[in-house]
N, CA, C and O atoms as a GROMACS GRO file, in nm:
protein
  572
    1UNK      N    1  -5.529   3.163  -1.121
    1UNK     CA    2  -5.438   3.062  -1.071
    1UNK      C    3  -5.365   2.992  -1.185
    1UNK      O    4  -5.248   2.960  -1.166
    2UNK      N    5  -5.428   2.963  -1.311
    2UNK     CA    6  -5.397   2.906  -1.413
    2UNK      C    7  -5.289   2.974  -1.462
    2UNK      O    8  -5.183   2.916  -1.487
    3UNK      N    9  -5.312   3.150  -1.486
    3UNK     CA   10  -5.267   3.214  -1.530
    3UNK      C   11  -5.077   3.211  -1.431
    3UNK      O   12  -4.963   3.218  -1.477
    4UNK      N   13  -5.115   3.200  -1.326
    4UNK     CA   14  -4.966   3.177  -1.246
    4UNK      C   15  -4.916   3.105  -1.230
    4UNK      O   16  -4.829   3.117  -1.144
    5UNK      N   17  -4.930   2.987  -1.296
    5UNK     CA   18  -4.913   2.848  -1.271
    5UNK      C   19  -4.812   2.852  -1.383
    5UNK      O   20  -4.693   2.826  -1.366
    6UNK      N   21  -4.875   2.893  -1.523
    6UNK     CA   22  -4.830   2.913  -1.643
    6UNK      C   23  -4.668   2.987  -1.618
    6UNK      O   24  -4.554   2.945  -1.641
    7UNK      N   25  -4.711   3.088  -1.574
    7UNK     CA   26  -4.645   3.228  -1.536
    7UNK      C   27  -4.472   3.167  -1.448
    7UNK      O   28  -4.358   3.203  -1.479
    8UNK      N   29  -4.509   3.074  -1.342
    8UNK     CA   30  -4.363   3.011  -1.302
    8UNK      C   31  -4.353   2.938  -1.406
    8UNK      O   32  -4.253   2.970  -1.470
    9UNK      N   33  -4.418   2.843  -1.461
    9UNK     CA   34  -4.346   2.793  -1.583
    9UNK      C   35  -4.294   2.814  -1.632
    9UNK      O   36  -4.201   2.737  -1.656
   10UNK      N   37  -4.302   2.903  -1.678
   10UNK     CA   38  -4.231   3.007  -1.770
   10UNK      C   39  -4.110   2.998  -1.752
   10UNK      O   40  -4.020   2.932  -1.804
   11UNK      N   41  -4.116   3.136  -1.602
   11UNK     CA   42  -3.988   3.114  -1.543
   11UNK      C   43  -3.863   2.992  -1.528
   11UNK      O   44  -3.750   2.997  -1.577
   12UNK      N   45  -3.913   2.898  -1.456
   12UNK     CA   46  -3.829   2.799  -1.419
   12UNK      C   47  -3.809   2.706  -1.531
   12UNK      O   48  -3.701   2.647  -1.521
   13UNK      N   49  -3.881   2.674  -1.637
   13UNK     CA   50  -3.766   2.629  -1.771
   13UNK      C   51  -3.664   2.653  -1.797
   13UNK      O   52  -3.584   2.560  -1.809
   14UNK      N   53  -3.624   2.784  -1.815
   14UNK     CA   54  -3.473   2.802  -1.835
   14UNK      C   55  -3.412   2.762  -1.722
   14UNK      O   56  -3.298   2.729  -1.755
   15UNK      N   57  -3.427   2.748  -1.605
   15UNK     CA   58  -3.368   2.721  -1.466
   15UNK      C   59  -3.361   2.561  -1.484
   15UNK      O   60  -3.268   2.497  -1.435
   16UNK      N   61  -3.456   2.507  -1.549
   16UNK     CA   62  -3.385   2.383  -1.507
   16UNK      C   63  -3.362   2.326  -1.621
   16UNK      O   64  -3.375   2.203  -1.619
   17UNK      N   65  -3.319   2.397  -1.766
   17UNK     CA   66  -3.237   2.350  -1.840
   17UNK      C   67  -3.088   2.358  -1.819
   17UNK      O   68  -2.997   2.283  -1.855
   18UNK      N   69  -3.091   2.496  -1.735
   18UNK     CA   70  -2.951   2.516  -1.674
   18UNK      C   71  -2.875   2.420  -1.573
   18UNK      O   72  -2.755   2.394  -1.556
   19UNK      N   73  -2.991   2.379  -1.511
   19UNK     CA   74  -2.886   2.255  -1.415
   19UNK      C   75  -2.919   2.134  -1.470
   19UNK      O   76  -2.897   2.047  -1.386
   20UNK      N   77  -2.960   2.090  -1.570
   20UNK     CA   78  -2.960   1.972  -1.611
   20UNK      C   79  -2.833   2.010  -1.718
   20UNK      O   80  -2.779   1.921  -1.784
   21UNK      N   81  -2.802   2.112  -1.725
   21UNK     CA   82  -2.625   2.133  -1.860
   21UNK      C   83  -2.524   2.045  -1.763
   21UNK      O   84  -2.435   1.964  -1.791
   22UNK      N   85  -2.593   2.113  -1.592
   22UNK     CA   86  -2.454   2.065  -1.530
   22UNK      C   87  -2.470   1.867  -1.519
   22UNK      O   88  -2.538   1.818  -1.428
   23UNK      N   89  -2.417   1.802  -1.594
   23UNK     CA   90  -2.430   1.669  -1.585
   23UNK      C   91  -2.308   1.569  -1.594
   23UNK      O   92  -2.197   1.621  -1.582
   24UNK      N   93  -2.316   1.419  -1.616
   24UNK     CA   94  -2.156   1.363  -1.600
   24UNK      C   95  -2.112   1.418  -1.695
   24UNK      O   96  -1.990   1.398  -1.696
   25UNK      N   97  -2.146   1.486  -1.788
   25UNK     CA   98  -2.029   1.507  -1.907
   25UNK      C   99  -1.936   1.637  -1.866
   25UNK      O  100  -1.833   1.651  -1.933
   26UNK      N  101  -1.960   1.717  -1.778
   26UNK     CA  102  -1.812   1.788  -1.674
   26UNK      C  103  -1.755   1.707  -1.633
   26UNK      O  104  -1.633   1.724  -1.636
   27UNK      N  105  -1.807   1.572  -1.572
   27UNK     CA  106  -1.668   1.501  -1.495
   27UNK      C  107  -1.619   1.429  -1.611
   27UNK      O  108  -1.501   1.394  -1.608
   28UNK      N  109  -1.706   1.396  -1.738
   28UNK     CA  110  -1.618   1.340  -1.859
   28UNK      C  111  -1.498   1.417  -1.890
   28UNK      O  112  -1.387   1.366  -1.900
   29UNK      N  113  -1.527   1.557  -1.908
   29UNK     CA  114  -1.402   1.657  -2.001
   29UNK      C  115  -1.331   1.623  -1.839
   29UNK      O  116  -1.224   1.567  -1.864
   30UNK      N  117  -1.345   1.631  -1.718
   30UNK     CA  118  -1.218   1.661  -1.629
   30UNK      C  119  -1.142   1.538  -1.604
   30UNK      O  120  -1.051   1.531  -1.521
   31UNK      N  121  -1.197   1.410  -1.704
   31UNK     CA  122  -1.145   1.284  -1.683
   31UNK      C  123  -0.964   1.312  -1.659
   31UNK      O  124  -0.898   1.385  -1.733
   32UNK      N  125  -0.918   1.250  -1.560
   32UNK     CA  126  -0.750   1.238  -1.602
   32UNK      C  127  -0.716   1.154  -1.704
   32UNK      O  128  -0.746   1.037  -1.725
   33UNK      N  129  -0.628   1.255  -1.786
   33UNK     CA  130  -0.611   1.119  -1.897
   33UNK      C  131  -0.493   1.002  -1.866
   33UNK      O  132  -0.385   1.029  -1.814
   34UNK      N  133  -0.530   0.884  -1.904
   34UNK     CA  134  -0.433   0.759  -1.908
   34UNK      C  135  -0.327   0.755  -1.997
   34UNK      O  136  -0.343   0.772  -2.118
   35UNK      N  137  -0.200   0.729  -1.936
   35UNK     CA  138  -0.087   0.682  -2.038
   35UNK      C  139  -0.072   0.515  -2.039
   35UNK      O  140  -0.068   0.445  -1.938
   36UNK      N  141  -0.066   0.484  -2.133
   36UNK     CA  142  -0.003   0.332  -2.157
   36UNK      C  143   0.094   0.328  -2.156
   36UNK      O  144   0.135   0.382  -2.259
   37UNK      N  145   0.204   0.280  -2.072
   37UNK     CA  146   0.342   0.289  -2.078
   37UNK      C  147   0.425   0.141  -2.075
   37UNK      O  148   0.413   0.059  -1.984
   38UNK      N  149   0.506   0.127  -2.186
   38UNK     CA  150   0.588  -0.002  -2.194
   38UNK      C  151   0.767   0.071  -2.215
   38UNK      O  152   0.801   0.187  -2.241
   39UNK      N  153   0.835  -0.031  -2.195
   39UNK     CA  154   1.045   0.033  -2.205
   39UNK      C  155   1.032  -0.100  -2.242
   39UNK      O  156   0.995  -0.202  -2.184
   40UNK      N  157   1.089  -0.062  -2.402
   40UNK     CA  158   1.184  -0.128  -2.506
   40UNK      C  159   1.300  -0.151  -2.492
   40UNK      O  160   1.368  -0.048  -2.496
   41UNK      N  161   1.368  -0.264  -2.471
   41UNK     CA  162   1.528  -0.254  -2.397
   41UNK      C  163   1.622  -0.320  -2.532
   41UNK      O  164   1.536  -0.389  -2.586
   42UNK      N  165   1.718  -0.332  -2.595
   42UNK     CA  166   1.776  -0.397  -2.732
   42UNK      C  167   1.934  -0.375  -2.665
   42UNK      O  168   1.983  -0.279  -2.606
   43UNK      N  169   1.987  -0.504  -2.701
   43UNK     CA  170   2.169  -0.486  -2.717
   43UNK      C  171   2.209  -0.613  -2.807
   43UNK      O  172   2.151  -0.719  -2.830
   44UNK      N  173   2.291  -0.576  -2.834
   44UNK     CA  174   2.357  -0.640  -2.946
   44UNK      C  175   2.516  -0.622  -2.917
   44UNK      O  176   2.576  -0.524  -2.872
   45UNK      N  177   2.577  -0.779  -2.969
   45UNK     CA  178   2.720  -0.788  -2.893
   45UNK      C  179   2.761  -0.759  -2.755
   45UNK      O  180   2.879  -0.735  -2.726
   46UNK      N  181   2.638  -0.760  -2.645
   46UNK     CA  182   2.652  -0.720  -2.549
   46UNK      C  183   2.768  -0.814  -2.444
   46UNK      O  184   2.769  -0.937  -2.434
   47UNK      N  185   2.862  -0.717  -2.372
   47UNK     CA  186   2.930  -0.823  -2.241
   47UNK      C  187   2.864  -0.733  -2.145
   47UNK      O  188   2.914  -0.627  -2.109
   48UNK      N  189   2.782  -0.766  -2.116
   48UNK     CA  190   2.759  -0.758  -1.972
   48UNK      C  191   2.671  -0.586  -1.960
   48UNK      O  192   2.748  -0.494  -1.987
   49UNK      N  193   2.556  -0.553  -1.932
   49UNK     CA  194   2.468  -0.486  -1.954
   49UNK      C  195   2.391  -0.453  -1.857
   49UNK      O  196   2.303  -0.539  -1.849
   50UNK      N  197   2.370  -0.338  -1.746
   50UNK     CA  198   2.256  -0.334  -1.707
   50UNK      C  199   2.162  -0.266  -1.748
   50UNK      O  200   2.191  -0.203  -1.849
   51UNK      N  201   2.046  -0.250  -1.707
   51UNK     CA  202   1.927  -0.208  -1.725
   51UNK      C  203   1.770  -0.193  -1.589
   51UNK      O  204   1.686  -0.278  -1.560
   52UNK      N  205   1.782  -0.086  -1.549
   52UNK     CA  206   1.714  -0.038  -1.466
   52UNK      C  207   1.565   0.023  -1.496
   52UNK      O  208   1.556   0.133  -1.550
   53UNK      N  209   1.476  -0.034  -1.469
   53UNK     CA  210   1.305   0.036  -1.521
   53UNK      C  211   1.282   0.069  -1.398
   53UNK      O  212   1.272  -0.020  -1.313
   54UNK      N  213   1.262   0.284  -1.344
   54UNK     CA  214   1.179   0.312  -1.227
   54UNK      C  215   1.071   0.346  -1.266
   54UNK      O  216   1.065   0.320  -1.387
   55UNK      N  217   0.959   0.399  -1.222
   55UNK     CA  218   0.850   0.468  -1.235
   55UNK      C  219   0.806   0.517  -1.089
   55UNK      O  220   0.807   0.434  -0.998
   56UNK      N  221   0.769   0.639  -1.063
   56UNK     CA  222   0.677   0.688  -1.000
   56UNK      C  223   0.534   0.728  -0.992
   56UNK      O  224   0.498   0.754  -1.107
   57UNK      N  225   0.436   0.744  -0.906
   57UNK     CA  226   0.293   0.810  -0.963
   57UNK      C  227   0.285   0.904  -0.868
   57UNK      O  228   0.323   0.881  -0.753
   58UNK      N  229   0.238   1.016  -0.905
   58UNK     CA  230   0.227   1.128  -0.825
   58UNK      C  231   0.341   1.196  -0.781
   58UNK      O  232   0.368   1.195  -0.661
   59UNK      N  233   0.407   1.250  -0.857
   59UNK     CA  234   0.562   1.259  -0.822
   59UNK      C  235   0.517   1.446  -0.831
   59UNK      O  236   0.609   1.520  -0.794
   60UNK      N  237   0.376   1.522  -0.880
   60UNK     CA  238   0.452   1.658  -0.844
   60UNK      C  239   0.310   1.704  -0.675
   60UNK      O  240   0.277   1.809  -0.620
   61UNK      N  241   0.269   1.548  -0.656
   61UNK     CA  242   0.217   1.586  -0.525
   61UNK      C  243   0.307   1.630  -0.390
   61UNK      O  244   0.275   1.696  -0.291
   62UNK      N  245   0.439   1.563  -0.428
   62UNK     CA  246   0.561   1.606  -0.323
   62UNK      C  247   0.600   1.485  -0.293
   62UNK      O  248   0.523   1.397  -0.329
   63UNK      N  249   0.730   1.440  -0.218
   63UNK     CA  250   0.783   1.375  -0.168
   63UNK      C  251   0.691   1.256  -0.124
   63UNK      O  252   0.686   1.145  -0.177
   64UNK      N  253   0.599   1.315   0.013
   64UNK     CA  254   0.552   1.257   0.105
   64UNK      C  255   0.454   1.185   0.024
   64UNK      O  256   0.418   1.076   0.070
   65UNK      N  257   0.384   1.238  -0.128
   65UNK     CA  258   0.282   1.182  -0.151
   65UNK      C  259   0.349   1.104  -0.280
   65UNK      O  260   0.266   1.017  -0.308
   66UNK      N  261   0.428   1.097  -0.346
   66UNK     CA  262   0.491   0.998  -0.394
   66UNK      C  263   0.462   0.844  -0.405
   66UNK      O  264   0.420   0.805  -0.296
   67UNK      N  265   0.468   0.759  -0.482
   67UNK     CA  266   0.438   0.639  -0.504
   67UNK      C  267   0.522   0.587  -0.587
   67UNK      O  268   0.557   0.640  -0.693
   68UNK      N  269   0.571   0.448  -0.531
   68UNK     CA  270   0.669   0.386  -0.577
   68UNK      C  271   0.598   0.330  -0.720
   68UNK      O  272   0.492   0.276  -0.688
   69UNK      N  273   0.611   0.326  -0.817
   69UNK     CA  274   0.556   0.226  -0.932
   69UNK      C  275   0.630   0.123  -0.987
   69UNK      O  276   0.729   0.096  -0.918
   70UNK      N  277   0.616   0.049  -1.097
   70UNK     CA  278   0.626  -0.104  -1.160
   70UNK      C  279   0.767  -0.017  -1.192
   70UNK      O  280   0.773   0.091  -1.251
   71UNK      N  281   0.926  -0.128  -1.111
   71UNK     CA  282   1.007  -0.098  -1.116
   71UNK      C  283   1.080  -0.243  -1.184
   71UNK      O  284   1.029  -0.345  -1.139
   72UNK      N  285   1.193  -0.266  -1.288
   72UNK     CA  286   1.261  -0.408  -1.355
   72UNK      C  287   1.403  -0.330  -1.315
   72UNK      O  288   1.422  -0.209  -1.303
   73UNK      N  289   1.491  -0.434  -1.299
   73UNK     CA  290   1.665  -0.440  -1.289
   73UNK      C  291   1.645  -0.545  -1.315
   73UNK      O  292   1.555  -0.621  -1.281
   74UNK      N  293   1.753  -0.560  -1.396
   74UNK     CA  294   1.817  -0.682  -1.496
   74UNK      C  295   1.957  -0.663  -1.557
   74UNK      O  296   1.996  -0.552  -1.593
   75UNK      N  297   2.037  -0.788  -1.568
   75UNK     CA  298   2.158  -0.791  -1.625
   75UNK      C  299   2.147  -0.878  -1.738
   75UNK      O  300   2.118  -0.997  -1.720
   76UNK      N  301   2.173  -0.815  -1.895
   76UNK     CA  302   2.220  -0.875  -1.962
   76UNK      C  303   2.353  -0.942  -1.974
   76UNK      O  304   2.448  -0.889  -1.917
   77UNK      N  305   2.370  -1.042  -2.036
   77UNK     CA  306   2.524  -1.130  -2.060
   77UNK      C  307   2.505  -1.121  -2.230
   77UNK      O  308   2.610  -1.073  -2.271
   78UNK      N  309   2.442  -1.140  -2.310
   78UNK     CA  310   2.462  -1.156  -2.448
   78UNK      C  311   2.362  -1.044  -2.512
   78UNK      O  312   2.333  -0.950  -2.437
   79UNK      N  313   2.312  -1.045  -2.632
   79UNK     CA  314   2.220  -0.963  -2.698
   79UNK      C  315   2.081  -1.021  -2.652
   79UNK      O  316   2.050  -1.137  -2.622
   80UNK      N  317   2.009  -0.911  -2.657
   80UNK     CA  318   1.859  -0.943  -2.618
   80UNK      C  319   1.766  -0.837  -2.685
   80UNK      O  320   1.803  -0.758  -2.772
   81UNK      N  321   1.639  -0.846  -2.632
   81UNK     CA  322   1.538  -0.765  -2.676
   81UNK      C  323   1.454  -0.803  -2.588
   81UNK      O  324   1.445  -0.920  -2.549
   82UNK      N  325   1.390  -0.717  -2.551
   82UNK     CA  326   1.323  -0.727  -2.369
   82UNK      C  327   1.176  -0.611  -2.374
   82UNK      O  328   1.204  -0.491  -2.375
   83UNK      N  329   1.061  -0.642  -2.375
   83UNK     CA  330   0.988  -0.537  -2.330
   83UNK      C  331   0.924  -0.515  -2.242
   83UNK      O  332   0.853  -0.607  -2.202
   84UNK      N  333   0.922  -0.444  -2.204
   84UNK     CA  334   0.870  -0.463  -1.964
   84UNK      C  335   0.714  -0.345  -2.015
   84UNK      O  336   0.705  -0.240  -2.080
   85UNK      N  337   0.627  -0.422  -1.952
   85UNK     CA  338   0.482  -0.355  -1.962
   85UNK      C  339   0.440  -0.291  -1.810
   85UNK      O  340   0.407  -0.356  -1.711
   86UNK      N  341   0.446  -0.208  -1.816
   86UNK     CA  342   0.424  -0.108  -1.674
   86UNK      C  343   0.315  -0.074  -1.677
   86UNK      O  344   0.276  -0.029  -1.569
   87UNK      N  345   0.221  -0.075  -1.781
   87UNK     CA  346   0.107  -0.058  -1.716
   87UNK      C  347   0.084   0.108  -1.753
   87UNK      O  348   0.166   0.178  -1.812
   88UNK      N  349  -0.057   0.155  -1.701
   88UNK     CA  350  -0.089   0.313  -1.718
   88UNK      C  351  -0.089   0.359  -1.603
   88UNK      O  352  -0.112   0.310  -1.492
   89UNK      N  353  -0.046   0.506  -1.656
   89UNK     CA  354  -0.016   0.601  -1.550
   89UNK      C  355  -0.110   0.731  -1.580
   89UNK      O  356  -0.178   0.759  -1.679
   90UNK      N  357  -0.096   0.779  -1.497
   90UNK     CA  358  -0.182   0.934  -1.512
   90UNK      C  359  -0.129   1.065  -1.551
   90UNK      O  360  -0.060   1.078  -1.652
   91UNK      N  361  -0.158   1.165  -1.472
   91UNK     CA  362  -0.087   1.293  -1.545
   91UNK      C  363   0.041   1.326  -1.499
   91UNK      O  364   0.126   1.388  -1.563
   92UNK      N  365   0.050   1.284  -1.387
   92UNK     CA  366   0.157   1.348  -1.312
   92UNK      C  367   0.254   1.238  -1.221
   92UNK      O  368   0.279   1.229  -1.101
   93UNK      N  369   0.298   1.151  -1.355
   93UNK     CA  370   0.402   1.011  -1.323
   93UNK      C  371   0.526   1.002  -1.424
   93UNK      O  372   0.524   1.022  -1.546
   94UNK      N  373   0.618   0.972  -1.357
   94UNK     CA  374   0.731   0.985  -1.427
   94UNK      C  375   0.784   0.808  -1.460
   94UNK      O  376   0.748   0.715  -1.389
   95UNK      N  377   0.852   0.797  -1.554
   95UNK     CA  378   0.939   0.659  -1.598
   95UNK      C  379   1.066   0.708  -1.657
   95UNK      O  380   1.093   0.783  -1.752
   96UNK      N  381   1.143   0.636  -1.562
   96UNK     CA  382   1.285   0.652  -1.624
   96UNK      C  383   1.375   0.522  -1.658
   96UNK      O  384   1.356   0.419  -1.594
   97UNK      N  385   1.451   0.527  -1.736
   97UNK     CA  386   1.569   0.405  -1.773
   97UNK      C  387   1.704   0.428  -1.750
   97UNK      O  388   1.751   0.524  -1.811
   98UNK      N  389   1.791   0.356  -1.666
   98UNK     CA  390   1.882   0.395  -1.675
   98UNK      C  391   2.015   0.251  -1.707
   98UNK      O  392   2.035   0.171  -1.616
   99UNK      N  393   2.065   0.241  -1.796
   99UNK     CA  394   2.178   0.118  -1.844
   99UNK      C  395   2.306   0.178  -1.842
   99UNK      O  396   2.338   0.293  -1.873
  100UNK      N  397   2.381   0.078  -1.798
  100UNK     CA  398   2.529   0.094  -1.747
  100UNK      C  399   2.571  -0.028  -1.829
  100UNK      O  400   2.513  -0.136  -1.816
  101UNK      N  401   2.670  -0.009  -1.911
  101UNK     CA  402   2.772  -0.087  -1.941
  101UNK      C  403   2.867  -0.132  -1.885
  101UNK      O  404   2.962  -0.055  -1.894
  102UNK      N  405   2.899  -0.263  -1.807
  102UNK     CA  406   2.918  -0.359  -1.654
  102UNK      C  407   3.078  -0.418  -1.719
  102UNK      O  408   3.178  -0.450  -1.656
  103UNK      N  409   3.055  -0.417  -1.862
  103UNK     CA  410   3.161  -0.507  -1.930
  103UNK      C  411   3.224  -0.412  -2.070
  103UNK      O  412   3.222  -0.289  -2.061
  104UNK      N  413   3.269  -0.466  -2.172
  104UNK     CA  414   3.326  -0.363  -2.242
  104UNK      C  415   3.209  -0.341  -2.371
  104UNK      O  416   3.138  -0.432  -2.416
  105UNK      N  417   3.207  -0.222  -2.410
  105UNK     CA  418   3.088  -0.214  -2.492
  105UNK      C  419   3.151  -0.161  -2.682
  105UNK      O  420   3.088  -0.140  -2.786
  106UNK      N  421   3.277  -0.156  -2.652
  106UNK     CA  422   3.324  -0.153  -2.799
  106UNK      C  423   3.213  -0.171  -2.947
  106UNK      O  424   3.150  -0.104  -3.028
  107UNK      N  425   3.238  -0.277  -2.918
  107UNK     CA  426   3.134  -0.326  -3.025
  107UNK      C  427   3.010  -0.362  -3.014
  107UNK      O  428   2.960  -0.440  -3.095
  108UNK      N  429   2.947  -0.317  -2.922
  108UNK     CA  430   2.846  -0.344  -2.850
  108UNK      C  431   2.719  -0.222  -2.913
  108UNK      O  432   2.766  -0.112  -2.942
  109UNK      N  433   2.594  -0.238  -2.929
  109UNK     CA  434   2.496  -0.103  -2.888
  109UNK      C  435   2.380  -0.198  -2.821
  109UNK      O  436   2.357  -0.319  -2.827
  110UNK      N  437   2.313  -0.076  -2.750
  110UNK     CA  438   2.226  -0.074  -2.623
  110UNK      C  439   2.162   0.042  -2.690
  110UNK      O  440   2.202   0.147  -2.740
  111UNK      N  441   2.006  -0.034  -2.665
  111UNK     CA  442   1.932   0.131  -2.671
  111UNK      C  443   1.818   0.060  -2.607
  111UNK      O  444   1.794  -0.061  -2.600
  112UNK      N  445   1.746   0.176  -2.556
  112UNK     CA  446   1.627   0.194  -2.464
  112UNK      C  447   1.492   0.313  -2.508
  112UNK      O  448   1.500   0.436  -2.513
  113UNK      N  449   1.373   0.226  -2.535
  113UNK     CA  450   1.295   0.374  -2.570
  113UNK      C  451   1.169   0.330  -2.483
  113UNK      O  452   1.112   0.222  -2.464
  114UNK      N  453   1.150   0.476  -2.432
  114UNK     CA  454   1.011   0.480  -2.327
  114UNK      C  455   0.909   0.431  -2.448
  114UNK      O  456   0.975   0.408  -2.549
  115UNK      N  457   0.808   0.416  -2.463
  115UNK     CA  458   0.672   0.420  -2.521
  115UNK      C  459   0.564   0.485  -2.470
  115UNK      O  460   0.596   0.491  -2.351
  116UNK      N  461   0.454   0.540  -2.479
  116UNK     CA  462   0.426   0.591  -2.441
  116UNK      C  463   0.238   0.596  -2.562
  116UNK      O  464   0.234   0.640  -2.677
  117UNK      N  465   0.146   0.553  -2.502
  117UNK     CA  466   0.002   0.514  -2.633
  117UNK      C  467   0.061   0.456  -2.746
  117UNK      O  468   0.011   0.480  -2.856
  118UNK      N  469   0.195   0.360  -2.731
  118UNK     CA  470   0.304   0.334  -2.829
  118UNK      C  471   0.363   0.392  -2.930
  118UNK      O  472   0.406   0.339  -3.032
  119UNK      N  473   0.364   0.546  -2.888
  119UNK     CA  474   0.433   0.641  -2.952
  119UNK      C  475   0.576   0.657  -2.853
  119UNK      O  476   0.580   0.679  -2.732
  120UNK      N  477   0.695   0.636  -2.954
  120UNK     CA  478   0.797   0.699  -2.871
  120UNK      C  479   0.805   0.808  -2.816
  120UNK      O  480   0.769   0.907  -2.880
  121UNK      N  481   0.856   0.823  -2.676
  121UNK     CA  482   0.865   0.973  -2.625
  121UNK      C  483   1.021   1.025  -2.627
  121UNK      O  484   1.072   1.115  -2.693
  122UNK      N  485   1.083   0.926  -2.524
  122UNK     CA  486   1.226   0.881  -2.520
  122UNK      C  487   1.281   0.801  -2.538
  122UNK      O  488   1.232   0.694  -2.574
  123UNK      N  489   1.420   0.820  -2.519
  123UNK     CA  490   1.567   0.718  -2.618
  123UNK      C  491   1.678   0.735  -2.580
  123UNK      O  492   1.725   0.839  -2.626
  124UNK      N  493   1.750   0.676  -2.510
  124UNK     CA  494   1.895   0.684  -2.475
  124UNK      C  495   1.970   0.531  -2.557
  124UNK      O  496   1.901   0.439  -2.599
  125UNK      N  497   2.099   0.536  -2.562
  125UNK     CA  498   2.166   0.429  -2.605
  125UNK      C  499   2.281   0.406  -2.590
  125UNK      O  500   2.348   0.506  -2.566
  126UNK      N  501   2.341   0.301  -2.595
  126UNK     CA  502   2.506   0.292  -2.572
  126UNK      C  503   2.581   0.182  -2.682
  126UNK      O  504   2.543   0.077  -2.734
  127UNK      N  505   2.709   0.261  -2.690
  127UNK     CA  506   2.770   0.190  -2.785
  127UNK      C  507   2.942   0.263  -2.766
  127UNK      O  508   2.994   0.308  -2.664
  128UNK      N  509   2.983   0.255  -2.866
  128UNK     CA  510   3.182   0.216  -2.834
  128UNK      C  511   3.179   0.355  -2.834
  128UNK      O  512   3.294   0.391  -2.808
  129UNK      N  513   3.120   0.435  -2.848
  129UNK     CA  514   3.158   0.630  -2.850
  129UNK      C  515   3.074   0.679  -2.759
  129UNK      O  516   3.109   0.778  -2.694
  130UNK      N  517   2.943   0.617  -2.738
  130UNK     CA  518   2.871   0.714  -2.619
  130UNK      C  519   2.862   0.752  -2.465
  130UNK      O  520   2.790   0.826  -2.396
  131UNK      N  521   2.988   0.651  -2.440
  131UNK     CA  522   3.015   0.631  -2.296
  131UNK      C  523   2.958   0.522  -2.271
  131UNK      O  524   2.908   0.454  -2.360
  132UNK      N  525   2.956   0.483  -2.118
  132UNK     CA  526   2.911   0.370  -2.088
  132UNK      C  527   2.807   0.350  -1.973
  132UNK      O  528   2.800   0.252  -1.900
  133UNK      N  529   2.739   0.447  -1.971
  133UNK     CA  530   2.580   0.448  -1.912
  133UNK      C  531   2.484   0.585  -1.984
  133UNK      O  532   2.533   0.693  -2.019
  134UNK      N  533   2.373   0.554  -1.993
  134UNK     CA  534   2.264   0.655  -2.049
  134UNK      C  535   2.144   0.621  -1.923
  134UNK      O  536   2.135   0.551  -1.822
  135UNK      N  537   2.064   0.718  -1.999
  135UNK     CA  538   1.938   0.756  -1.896
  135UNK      C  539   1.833   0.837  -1.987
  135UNK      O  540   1.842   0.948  -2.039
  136UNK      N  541   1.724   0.734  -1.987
  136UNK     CA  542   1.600   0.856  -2.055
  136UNK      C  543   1.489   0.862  -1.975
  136UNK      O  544   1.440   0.767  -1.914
  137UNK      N  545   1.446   0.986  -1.975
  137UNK     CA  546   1.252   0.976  -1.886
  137UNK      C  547   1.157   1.063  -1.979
  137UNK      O  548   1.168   1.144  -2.070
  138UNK      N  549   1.054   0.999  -1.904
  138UNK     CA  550   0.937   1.088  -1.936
  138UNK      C  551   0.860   1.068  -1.815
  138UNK      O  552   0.849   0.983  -1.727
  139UNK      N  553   0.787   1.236  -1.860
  139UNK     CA  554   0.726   1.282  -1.724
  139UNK      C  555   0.583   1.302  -1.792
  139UNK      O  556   0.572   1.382  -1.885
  140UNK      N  557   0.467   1.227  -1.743
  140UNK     CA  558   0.396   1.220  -1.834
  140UNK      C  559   0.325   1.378  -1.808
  140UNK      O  560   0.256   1.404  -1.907
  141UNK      N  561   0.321   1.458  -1.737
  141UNK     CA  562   0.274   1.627  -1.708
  141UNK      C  563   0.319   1.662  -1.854
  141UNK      O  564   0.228   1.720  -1.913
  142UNK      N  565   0.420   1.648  -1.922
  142UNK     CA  566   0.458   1.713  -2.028
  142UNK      C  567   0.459   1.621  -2.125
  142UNK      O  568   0.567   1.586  -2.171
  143UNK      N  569   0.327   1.561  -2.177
  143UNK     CA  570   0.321   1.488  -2.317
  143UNK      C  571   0.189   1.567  -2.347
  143UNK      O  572   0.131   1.550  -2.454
   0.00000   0.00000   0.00000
């Protein structure tokens, strides 16, 4: 009896080193990772400026599963510097900027940069040659 007692022992060690491998540290590696996301807004000599912050979450679940996120519209009148904190997003959320020049932008520049773990991702800008609206995003699936 001793002798069989031993004998599953044996056996079932490796068996239950094997399911003790399976532990939280699989749901650690399948963690979704977090983005920190802030939009840097800057103009200088500005007449008249807009500035639009969208975000979505879950934008490649489809339409239906879509989520509105931390959205800013604002009009500048003079020069500013503005940073809007949106907060983190997950894998599959988009942020976009979009500024229209409302007034004359001659002498004017406008620029906008996503952030992103406060690494720039994107950058659009405006000034007397670039026309008079830009648009930058990031989609965080592709960082």
């Amino acid at each position: 009896m001793k002798r069989l007692s031993a004998y599953l022992l044996f056996l079932l060690l490796p068996l239950a080193t094997l399911v003790s491998g399976c532990s939280d540290d699989d749901e650690e590696e399948a963690a979704e990772p977090i983005y920190s996301v802030q939009v840097v807004v800057y103009g200088h000599n500005v007449d008249k400026v807009r500035a639009v912050v969208t975000s979505t979450y879950d934008v490649e679940a489809g339409k239906d599963k879509e989520r509105a996120g931390p959205g800013y519209e604002e009009i500048f009148l003079t020069s500013f510097s503005k940073t809007y904190e949106l907060g983190n997003f997950g894998k599959n959320d988009r942020v976009v900027v979009e500024m229209q020049g409302l007034g004359q932008i001659i002498n004017a520049y406008v620029s906008a940069a996503i952030l992103v773990n406060g690494k720039t991702e994107a950058a659009c800008y405006l000034d007397g040659t670039s026309g008079t609206s830009g648009t930058c995003a990031v989609q965080t699936r592709d960082l």
